[in-house]
C-alpha positions in Angstrom: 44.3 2.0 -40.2 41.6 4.5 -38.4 39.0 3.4 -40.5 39.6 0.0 -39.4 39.7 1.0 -36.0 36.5 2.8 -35.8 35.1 0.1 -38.0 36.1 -2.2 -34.9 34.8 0.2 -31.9 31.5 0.9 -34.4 30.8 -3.2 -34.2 31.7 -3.3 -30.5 29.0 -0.5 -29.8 26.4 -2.3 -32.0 26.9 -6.1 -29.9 26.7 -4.3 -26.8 23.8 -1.9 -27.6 22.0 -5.5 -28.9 23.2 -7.1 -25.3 21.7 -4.7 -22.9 19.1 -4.2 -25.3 18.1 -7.9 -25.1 18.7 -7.9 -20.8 16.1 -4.9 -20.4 13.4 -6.2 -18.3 9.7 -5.7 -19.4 7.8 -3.1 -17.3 3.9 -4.9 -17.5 3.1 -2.7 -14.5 4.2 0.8 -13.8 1.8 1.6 -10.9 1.7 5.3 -12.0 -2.6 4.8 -11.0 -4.7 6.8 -9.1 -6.2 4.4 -6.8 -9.6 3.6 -6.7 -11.8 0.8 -5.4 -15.1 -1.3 -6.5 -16.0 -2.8 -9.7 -14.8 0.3 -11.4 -11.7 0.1 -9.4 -8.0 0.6 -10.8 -6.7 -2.2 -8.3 -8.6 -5.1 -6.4 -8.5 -5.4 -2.8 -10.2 -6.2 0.3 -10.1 -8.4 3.6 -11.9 -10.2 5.7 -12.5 -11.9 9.2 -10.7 -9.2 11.5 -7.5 -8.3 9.2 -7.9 -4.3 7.1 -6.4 -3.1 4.8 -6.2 0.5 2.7 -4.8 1.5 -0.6 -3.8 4.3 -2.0 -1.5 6.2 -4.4 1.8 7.4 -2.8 4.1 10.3 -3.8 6.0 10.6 -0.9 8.0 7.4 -1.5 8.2 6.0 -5.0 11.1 3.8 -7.0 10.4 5.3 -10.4 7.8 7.4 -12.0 6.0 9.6 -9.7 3.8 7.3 -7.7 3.7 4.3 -6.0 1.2 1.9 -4.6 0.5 2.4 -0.8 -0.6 -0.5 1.3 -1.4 0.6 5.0 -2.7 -3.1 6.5 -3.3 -5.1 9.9 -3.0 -8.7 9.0 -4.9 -10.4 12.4 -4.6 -14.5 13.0 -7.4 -15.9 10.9 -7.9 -13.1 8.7 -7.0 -12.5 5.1 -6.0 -9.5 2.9 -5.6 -9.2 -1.0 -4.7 -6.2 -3.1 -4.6 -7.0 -6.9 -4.0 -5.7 -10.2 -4.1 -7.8 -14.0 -7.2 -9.3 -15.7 -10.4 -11.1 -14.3 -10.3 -9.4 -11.4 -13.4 -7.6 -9.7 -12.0 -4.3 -10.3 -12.6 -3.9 -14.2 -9.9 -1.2 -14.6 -7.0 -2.7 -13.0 -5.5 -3.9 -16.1 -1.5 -3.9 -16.0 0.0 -1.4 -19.2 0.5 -4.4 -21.0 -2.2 -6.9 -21.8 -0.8 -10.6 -20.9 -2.3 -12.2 -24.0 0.3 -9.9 -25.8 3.8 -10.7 -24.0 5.9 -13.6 -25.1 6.2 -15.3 -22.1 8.8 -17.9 -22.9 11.3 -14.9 -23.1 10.9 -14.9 -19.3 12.1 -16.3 -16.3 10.6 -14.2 -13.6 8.4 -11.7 -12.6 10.0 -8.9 -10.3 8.7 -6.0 -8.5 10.1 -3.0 -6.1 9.4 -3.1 -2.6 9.8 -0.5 0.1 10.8 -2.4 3.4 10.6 -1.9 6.8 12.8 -4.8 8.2 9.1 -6.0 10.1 10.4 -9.8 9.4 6.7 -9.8 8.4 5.3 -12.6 5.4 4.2 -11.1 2.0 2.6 -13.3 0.0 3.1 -12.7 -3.8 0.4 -14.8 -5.8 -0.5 -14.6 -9.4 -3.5 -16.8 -11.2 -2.1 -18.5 -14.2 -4.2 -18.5 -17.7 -6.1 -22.0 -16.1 -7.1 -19.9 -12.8 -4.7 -21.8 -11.1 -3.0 -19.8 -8.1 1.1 -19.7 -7.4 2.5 -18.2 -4.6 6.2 -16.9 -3.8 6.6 -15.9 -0.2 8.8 -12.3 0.5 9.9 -11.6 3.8 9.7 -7.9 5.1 14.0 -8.0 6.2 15.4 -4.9 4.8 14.9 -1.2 4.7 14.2 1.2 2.0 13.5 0.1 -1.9 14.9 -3.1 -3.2 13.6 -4.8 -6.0 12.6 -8.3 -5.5 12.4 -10.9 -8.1 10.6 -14.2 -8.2 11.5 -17.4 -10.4 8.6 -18.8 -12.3 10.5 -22.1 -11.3 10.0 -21.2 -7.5 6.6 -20.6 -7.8 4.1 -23.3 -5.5 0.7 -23.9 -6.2 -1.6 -22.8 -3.4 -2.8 -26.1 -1.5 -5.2 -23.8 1.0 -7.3 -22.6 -1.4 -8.1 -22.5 -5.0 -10.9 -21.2 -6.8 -13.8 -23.9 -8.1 -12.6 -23.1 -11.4 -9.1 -23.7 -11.6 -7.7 -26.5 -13.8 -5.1 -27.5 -10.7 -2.7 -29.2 -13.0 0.1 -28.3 -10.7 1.7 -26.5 -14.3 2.1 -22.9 -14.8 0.2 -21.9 -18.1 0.8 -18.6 -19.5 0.0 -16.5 -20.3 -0.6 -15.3 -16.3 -3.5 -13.3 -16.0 -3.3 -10.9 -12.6 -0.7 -11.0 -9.7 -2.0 -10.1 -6.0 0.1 -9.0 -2.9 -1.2 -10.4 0.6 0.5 -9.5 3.9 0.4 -12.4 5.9 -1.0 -12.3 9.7 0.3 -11.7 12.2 1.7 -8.4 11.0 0.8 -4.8 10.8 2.3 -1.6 8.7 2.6 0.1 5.9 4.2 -1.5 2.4 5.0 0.6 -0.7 5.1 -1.0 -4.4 6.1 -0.1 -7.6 7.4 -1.3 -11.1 6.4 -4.8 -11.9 8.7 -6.1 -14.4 9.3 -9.4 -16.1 12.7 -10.9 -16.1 14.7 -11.8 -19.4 15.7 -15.6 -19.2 
């Protein structure tokens, strides 16, 4: 009878090792950079017609790891800010950990990252450039306090229609595998923004 019954709890154990193994999100980004700009840059950013922005490592507020990324902006009307990481960027060493030609993305469902807020009701935009250089954009509004992770539907994704670049197939179809993923604060809004831990949800 006891062998039975720790036959039993030893198959229980196994299916819900398999289960949570399964439900473990992918980590493609764990932001544990030193930051550094230019075309030999660890992460992509910049702005433009009146808005600023500065980067930098943080280790005074982090979700996991020792570091996260540190973005001090002021978005102005008319202006734009971008701060990126992933492939075909300007910045040749902002790679993520993982390279996206290597991830089965049909296991996925949604890409999720950690975000320190500061309940600004400010507009983050979330974009990331698709294998066709097409541009997707999930909008993140600035409405709590303190580290929450914030995940973003592949399904709830929408094409840019204010700009795209001349190369971009514009099909209006997400095709993966997704090559870089940028933040933008959105004007009019100014502060400081922490990131860490981009992860891919399991479908």
């Amino acid at each position: 009878m006891n062998k039975v019954f720790f036959l039993f709890l030893a198959c229980v154990f196994t299916i819900l090792t398999c289960c949570f193994a399964e439900n473990t999100p992918l980590v493609i980004d764990d932001l544990e950079i030193g930051v550094i700009g230019g075309p030999d840059g660890t992460v992509d950013f910049g702005a433009g017609n009146g808005s600023s922005v500065e980067v930098s490592s943080a280790s005074e507020s982090f979700h996991g790891g020792k570091l996260a990324l540190k973005i001090t902006y002021d978005a102005v009307a008319g202006g734009y800010i971008y701060v990126a990481r992933g492939e075909g960027l300007d910045a040749k060493n902002a790679g993520w950990d993982i390279k996206p030609d290597k991830i089965d993305w049909n296991k996925y469902k949604a890409i999720a990252f950690h975000m320190y807020g500061n309940d600004s009701k400010g507009q983050i935009a979330f974009d990331f450039k698709d294998s066709g250089n097409e541009i997707w954009r999930y909008m993140v509004t600035d409405d709590f306090k303190g580290w929450k992770q914030v995940a973003c539907p592949f399904d709830q994704f929408v094409a840019r229609s204010d700009w795209q670049p001349d190369n971009a197939e514009k099909n209006i179809t997400i095709d993966f595998p997704l090559k870089n993923y940028q933040v933008e604060p959105l004007p009019e809004s100014k502060g400081v923004l922490y990131f860490d831990t981009v992860q891919l949800i399991e479908k």
